[in-house]
N, CA, C and O atoms as a printed pandas DataFrame, in Angstrom:
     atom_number atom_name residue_name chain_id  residue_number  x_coord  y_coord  z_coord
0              1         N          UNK        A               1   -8.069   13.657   -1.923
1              2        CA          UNK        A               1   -7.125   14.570   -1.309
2              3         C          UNK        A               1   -5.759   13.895   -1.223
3              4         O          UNK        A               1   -5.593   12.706   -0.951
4              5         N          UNK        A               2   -4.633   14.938   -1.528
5              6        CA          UNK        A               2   -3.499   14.059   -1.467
6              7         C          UNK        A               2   -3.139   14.845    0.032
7              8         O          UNK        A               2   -3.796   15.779    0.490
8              9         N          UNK        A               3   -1.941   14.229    0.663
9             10        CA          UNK        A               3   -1.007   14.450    1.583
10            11         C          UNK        A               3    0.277   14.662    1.435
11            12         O          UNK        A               3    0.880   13.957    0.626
12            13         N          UNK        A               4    0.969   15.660    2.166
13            14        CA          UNK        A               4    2.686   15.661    2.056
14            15         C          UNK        A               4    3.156   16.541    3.393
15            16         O          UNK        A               4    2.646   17.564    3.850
16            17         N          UNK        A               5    4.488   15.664    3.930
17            18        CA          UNK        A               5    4.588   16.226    4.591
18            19         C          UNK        A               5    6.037   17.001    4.333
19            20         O          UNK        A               5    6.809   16.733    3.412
20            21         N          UNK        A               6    6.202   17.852    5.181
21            22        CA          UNK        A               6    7.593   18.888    5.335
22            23         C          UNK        A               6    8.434   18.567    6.087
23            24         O          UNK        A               6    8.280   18.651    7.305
24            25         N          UNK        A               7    9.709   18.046    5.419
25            26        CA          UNK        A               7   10.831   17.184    6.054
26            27         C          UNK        A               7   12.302   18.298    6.634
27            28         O          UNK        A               7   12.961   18.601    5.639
28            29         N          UNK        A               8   12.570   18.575    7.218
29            30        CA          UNK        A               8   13.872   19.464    7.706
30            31         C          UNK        A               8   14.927   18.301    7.235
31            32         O          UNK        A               8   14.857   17.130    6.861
32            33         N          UNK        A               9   15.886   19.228    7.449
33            34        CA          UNK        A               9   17.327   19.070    7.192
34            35         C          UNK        A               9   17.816   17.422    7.479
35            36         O          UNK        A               9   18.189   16.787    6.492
36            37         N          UNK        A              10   17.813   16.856    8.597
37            38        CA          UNK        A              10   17.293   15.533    9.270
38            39         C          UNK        A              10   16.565   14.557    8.767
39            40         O          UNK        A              10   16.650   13.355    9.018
40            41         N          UNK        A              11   15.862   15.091    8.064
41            42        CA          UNK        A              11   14.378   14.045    7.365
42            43         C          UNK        A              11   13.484   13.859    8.497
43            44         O          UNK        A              11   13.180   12.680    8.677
44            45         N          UNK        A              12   12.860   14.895    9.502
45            46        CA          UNK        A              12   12.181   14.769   10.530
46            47         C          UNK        A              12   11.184   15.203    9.662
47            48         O          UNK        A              12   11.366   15.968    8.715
48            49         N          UNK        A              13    9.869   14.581   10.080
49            50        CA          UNK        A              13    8.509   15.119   10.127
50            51         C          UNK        A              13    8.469   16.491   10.616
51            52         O          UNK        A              13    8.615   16.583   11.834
52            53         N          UNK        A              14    8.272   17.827    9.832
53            54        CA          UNK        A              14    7.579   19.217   10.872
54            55         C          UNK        A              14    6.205   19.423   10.530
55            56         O          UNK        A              14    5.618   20.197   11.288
56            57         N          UNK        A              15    5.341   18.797    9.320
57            58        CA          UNK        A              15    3.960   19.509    9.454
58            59         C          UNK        A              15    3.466   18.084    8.160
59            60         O          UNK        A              15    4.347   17.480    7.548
60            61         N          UNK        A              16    2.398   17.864    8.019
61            62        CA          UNK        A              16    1.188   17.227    7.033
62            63         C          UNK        A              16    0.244   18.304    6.483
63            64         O          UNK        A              16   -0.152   19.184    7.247
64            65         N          UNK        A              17   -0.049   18.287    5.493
65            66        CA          UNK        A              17   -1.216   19.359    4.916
66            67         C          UNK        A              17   -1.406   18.210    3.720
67            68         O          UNK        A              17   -0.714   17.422    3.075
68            69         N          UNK        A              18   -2.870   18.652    3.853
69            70        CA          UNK        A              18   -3.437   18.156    2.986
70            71         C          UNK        A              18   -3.615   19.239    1.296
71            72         O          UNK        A              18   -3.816   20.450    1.205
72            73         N          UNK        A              19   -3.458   18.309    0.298
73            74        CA          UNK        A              19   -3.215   18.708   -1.034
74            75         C          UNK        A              19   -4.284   18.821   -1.518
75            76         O          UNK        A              19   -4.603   17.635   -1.611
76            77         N          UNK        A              20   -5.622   19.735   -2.156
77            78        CA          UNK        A              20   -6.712   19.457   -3.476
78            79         C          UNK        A              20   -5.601   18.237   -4.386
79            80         O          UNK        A              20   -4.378   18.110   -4.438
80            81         N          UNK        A              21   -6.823   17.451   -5.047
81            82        CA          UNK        A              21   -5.848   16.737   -5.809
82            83         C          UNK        A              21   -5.656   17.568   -6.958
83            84         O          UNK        A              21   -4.600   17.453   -7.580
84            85         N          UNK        A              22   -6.753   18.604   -7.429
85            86        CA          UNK        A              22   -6.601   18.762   -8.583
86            87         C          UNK        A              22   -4.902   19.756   -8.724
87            88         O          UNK        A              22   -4.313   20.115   -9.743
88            89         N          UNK        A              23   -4.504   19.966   -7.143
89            90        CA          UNK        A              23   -3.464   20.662   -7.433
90            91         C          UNK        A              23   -2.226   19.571   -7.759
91            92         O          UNK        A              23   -1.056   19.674   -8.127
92            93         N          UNK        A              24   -2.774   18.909   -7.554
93            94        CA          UNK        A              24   -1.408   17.503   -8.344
94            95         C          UNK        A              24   -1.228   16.847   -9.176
95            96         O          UNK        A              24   -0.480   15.872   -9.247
96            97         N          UNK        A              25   -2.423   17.650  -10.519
97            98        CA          UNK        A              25   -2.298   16.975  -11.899
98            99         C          UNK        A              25   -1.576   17.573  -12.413
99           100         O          UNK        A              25   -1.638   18.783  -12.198
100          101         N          UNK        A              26   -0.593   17.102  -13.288
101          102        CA          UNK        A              26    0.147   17.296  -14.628
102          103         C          UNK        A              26   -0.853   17.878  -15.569
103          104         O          UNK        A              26   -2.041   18.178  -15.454
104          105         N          UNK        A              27    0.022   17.939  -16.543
105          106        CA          UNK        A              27   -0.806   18.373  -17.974
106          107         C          UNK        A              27   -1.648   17.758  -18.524
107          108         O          UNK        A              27   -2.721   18.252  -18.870
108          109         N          UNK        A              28   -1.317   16.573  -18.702
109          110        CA          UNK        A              28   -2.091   15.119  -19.124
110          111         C          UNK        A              28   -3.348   14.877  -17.928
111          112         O          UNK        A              28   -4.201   13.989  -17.926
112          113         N          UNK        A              29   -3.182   15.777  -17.116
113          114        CA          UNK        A              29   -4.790   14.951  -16.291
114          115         C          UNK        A              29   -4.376   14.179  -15.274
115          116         O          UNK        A              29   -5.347   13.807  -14.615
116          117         N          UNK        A              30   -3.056   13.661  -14.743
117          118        CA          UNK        A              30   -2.687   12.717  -14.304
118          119         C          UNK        A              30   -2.104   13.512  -13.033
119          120         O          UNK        A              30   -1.485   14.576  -13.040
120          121         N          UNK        A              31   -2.519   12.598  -11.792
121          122        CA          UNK        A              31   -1.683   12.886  -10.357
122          123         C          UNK        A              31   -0.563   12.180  -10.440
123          124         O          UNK        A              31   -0.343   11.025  -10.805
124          125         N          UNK        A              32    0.598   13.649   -9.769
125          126        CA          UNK        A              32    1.975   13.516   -9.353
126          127         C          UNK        A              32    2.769   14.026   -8.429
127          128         O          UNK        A              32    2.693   15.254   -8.446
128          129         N          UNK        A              33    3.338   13.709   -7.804
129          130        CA          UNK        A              33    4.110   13.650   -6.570
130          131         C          UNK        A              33    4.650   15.116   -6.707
131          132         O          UNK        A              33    4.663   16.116   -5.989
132          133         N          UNK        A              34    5.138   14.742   -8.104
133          134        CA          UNK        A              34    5.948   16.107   -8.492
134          135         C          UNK        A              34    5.347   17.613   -8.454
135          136         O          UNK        A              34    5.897   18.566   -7.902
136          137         N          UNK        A              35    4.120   17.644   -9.144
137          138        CA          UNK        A              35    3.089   18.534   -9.101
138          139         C          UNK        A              35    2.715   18.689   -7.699
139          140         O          UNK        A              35    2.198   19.806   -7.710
140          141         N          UNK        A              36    2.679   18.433   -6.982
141          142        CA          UNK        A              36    1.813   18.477   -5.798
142          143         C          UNK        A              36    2.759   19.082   -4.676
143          144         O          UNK        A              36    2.520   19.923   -3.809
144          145         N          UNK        A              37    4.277   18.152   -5.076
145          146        CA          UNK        A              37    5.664   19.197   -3.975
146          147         C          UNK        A              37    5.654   20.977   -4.834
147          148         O          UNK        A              37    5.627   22.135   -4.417
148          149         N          UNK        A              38    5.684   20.490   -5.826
149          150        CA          UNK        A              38    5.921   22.214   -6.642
150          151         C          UNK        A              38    4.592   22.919   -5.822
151          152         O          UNK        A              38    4.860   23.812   -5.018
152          153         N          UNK        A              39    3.752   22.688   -5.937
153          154        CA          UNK        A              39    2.425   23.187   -5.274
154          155         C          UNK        A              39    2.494   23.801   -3.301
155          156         O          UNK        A              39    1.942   24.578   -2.521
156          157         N          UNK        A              40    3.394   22.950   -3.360
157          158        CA          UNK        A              40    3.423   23.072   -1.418
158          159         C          UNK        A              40    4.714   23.834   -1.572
159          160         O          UNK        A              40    4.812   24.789   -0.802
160          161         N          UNK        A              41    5.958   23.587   -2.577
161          162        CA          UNK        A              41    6.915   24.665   -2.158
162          163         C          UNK        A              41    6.345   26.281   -2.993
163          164         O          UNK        A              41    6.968   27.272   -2.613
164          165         N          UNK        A              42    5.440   26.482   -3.862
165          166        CA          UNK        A              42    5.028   27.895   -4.231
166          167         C          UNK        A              42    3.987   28.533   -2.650
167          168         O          UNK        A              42    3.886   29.725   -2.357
168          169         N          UNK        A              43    3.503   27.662   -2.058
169          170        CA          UNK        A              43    2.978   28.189   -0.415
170          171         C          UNK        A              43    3.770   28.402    0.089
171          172         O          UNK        A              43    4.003   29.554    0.454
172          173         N          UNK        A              44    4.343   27.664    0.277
173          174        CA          UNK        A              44    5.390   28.228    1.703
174          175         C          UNK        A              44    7.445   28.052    1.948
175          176         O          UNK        A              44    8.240   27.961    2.884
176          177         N          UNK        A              45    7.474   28.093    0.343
177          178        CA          UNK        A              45    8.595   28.850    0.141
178          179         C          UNK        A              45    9.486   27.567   -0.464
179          180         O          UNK        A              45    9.449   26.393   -0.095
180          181         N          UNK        A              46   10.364   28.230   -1.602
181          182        CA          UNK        A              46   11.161   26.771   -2.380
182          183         C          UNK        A              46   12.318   26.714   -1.702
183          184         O          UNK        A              46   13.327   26.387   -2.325
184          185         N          UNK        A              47   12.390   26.972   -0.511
185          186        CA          UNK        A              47   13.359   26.168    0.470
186          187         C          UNK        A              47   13.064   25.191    1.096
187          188         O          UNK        A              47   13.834   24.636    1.879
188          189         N          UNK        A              48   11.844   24.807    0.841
189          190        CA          UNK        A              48   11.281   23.735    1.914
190          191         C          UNK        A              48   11.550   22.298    1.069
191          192         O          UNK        A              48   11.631   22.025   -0.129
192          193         N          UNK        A              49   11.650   21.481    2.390
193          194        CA          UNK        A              49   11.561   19.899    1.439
194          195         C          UNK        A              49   10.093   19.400    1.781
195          196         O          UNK        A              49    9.576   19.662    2.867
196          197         N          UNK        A              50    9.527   18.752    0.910
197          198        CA          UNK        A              50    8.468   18.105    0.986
198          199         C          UNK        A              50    8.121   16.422    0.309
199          200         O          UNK        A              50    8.718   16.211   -0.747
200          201         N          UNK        A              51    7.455   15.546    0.693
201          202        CA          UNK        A              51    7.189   14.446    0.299
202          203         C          UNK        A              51    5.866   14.026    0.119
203          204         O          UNK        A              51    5.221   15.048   -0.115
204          205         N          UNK        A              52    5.339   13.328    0.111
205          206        CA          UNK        A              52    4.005   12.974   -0.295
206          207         C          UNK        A              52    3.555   11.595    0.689
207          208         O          UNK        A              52    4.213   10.556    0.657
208          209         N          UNK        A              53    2.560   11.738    1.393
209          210        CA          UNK        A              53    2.504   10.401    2.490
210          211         C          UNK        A              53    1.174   10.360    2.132
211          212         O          UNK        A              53    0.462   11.176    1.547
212          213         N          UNK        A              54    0.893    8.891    2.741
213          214        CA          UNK        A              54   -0.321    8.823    2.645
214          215         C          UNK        A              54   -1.214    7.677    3.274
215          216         O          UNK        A              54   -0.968    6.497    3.525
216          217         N          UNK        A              55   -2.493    8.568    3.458
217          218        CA          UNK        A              55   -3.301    8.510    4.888
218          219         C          UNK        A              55   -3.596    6.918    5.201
219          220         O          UNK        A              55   -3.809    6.443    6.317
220          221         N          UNK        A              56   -3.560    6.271    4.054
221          222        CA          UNK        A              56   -4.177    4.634    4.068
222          223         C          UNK        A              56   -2.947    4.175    3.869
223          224         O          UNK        A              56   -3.097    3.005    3.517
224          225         N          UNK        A              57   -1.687    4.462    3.898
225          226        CA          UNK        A              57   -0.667    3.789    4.234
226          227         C          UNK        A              57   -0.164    3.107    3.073
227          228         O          UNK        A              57    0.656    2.197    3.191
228          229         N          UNK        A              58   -0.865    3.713    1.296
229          230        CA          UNK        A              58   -0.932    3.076    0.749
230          231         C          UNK        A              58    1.129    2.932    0.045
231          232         O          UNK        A              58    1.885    2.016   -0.279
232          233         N          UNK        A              59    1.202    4.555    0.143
233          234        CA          UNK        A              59    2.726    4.364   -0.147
234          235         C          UNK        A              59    3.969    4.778    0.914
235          236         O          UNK        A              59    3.588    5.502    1.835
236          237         N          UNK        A              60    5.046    4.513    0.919
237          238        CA          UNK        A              60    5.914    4.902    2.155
238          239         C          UNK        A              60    5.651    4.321    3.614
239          240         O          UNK        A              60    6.069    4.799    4.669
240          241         N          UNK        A              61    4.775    3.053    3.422
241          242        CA          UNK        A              61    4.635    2.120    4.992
242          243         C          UNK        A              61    3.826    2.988    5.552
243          244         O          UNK        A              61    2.718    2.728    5.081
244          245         N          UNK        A              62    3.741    3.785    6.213
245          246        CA          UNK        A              62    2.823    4.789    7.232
246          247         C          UNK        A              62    2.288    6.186    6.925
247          248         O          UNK        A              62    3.006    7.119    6.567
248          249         N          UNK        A              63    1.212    6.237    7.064
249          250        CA          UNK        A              63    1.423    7.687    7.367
250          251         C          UNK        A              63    2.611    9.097    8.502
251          252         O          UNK        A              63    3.047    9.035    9.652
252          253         N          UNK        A              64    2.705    9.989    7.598
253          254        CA          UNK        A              64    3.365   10.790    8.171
254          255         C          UNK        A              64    3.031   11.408    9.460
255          256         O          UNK        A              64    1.830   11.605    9.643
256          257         N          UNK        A              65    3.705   11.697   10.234
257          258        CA          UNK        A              65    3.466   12.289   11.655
258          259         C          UNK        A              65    4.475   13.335   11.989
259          260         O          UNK        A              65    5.564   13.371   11.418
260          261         N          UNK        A              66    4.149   14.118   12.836
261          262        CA          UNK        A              66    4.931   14.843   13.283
262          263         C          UNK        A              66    6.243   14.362   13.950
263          264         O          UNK        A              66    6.147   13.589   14.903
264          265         N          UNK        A              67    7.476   14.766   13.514
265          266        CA          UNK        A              67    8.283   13.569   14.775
266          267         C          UNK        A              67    8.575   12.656   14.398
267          268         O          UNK        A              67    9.445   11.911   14.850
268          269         N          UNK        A              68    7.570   12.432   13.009
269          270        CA          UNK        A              68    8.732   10.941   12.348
270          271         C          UNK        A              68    9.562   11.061   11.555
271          272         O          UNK        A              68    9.753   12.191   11.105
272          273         N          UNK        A              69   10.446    9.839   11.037
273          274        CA          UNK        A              69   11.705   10.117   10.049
274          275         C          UNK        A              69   10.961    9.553    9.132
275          276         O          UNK        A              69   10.021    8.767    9.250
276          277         N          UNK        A              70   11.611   10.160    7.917
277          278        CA          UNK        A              70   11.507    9.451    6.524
278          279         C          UNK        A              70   12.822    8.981    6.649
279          280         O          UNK        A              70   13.756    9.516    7.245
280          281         N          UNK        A              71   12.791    7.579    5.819
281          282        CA          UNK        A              71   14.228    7.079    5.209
282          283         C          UNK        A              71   14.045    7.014    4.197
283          284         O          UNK        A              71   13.162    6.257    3.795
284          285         N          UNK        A              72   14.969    7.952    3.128
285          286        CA          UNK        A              72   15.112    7.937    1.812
286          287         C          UNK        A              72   15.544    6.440    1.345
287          288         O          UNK        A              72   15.305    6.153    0.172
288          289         N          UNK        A              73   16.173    5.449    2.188
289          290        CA          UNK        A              73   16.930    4.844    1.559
290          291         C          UNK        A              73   15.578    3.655    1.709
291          292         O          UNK        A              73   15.356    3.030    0.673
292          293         N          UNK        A              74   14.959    3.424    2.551
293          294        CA          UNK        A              74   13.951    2.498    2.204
294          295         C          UNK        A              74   13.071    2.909    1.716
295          296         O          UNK        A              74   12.617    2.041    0.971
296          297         N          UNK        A              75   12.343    4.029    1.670
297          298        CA          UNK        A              75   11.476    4.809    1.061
298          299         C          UNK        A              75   10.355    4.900    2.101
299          300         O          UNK        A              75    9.327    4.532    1.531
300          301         N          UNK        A              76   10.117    5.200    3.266
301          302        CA          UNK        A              76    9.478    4.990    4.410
302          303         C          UNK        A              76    9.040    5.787    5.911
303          304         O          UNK        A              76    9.897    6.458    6.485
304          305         N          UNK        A              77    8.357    5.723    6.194
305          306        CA          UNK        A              77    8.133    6.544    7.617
306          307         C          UNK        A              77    8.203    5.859    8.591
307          308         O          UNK        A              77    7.739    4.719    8.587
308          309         N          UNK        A              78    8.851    6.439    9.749
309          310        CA          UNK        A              78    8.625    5.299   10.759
310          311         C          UNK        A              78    8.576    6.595   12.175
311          312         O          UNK        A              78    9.205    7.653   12.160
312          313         N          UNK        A              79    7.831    6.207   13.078
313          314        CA          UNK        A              79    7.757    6.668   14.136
314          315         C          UNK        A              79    8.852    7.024   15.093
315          316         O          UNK        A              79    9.583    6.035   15.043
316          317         N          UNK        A              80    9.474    8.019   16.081
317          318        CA          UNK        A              80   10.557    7.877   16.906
318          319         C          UNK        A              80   10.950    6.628   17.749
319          320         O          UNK        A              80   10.179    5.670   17.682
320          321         N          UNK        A              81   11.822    6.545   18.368
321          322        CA          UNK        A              81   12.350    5.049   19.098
322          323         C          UNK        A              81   11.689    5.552   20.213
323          324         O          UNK        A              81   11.741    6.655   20.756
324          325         N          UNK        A              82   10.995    4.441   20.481
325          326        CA          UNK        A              82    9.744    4.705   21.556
326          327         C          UNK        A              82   11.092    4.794   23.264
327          328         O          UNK        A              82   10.985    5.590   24.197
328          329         N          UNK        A              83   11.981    3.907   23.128
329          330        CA          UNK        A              83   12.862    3.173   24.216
330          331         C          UNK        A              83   14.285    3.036   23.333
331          332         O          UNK        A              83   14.331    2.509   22.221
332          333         N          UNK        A              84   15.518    3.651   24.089
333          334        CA          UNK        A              84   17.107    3.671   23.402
334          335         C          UNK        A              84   17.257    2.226   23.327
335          336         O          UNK        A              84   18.344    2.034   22.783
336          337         N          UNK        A              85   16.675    1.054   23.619
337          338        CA          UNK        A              85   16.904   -0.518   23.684
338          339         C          UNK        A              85   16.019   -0.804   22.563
339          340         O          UNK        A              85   16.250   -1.969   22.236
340          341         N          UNK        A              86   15.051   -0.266   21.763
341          342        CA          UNK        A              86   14.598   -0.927   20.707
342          343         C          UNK        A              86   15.308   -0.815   19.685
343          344         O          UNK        A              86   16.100    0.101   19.465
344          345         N          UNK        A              87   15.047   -1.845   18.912
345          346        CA          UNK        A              87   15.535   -1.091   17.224
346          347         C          UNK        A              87   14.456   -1.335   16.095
347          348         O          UNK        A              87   13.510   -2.123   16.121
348          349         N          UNK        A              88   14.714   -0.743   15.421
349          350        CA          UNK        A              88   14.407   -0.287   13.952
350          351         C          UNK        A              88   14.041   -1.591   12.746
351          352         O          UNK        A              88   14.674   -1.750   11.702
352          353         N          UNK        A              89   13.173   -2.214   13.086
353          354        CA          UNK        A              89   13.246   -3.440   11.801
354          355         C          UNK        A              89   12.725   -2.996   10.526
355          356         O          UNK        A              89   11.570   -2.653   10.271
356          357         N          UNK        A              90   13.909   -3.057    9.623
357          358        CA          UNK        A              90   13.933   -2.282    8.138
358          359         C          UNK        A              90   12.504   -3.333    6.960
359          360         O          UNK        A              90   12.228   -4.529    6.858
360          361         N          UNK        A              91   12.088   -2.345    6.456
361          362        CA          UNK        A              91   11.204   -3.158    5.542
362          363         C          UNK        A              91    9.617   -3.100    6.384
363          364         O          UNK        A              91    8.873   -3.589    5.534
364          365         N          UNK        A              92    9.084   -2.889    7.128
365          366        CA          UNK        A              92    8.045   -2.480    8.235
366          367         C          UNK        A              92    7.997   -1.416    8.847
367          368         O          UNK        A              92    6.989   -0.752    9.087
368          369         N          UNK        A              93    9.641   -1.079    9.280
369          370        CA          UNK        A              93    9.533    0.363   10.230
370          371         C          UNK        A              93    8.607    0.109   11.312
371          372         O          UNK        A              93    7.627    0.650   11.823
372          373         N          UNK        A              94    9.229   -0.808   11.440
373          374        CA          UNK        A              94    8.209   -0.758   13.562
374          375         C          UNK        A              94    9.322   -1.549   14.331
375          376         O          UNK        A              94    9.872   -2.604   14.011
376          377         N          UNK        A              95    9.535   -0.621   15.617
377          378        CA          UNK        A              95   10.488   -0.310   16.465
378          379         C          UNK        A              95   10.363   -2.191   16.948
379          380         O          UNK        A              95    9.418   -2.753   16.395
380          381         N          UNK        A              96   11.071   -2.928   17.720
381          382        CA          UNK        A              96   10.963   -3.886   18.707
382          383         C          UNK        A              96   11.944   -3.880   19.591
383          384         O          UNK        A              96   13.084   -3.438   19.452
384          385         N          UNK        A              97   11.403   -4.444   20.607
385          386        CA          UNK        A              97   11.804   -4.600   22.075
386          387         C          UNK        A              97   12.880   -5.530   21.826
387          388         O          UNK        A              97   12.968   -6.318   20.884
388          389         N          UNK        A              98   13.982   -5.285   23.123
389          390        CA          UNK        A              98   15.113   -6.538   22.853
390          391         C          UNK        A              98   14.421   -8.112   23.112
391          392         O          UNK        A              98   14.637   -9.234   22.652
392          393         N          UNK        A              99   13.578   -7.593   23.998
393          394        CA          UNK        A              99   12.854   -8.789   24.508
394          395         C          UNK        A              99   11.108   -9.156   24.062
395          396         O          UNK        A              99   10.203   -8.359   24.310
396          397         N          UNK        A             100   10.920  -10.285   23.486
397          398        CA          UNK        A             100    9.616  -10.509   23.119
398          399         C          UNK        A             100    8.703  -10.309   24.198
399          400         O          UNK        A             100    8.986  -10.735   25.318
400          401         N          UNK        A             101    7.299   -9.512   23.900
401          402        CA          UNK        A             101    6.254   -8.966   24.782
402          403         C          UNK        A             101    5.595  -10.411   24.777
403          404         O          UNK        A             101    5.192  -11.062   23.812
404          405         N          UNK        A             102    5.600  -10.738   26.172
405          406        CA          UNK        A             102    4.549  -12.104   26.733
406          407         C          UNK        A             102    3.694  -12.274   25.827
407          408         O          UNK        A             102    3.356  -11.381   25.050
408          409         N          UNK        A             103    3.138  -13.718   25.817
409          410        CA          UNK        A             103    1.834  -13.611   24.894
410          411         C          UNK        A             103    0.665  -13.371   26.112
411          412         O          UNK        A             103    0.732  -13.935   27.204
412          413         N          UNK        A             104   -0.173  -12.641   25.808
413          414        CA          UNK        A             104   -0.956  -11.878   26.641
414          415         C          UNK        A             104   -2.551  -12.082   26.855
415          416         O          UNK        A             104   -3.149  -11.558   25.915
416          417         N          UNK        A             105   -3.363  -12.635   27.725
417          418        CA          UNK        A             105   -4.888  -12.624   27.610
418          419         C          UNK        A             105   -5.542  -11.837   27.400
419          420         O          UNK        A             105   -4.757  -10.944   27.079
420          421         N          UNK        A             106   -6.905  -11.278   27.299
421          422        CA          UNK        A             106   -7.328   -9.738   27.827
422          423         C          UNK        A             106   -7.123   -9.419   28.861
423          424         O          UNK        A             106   -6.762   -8.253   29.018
424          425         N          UNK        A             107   -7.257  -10.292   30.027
425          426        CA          UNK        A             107   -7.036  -10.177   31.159
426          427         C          UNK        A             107   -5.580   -9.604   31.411
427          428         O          UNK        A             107   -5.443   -8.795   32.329
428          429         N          UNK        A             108   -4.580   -9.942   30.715
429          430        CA          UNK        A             108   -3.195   -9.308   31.145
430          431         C          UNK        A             108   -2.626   -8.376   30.521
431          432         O          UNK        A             108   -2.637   -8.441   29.292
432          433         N          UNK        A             109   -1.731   -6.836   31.416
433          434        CA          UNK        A             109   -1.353   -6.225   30.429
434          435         C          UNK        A             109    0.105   -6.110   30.651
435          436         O          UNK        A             109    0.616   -6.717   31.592
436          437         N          UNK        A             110    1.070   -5.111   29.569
437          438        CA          UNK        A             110    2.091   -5.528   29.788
438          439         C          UNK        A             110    2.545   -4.024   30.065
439          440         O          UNK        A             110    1.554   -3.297   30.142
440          441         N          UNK        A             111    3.871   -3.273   30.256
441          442        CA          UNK        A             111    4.102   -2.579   29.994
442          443         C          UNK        A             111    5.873   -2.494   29.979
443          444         O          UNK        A             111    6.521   -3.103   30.830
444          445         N          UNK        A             112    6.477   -1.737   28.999
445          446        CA          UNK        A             112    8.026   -1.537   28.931
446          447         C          UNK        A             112    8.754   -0.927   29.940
447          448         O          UNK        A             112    8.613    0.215   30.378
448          449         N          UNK        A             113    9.790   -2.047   30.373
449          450        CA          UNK        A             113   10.578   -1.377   31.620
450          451         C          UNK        A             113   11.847   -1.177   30.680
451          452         O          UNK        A             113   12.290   -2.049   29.932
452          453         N          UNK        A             114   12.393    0.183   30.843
453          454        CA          UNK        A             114   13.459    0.411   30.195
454          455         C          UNK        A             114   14.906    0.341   30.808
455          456         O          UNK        A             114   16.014    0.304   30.273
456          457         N          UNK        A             115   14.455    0.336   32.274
457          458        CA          UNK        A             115   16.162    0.348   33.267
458          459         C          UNK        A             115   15.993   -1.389   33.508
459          460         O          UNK        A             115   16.877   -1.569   34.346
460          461         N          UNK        A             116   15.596   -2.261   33.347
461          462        CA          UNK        A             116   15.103   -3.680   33.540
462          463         C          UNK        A             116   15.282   -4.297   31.763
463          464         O          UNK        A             116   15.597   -5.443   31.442
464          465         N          UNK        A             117   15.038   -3.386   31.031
465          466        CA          UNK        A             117   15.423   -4.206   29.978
466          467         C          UNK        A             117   13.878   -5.484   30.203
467          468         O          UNK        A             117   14.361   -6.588   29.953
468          469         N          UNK        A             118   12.950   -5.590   30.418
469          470        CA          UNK        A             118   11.918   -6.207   30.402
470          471         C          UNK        A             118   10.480   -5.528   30.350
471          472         O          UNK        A             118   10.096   -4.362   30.443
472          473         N          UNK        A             119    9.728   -6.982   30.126
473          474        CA          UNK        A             119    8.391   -6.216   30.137
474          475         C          UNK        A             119    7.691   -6.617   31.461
475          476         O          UNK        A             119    7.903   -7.727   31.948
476          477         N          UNK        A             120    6.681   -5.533   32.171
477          478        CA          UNK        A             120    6.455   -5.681   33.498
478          479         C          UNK        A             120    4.442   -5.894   33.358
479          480         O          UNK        A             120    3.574   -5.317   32.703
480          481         N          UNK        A             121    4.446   -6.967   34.314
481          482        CA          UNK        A             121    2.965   -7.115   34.403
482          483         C          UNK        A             121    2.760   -6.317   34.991
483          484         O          UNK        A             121    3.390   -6.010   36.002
484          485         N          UNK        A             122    0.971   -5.226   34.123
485          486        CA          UNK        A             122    0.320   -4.299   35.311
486          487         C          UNK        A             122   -0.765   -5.062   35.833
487          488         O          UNK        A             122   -1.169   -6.056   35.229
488          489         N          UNK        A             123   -1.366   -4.606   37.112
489          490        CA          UNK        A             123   -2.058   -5.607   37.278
490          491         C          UNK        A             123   -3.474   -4.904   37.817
491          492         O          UNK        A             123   -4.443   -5.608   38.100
């Protein structure tokens, strides 16, 4: 089964559906990205943008979610900014804290204080 999701204007995540693969072969027999967007814009209309994600993370860093961005320019998904103090580390797409999360036992947990700019022991 392939995956793709439907990107708005923004490059926001609005929906995932899953693809038959056979709807994403070419002529030759062969799965394509290309085949498979033509396939999702004849459903539900050739105004839509669509991309192709996928579930094992094998291309575009993550799977797609509702709510996430694609960046065309890295080629990638990444989740919303969990906290306005994290940022964005390019090449992974996973958000970090200004401040490194304690190293932690099982015994300890942590959680994000966002007006503190720290991380707070729960206990």
């Amino acid at each position: 089964m392939a995956h793709f999701a439907e990107l708005n204007a923004n490059n926001i995540v609005l929906r995932v559906i899953v693809v038959s693969n056979d709807d994403c072969l070419d002529s030759s027999g062969n799965e394509s990205e290309e085949v498979g967007i033509a396939f999702c814009k004849n459903l539900f209309g050739s105004d839509t943008n669509w991309i192709q994600t996928s579930y094992n993370g094998r291309i575009r860093g993550s799977y797609a979610g509702i709510g996430n961005t694609y960046d065309p320019t890295e080629d990638k998904f990444y989740s919303p900014q969990p906290f306005p103090s994290w940022t964005l580390t390019k090449g992974n797409g996973l958000w970090s804290a200004p401040v490194v999360k304690p190293n932690n036992s099982p015994d300890e947990a942590y959680r994000w204080d966002e007006s503190s700019r720290s991380w707070i022991e729960e206990s």
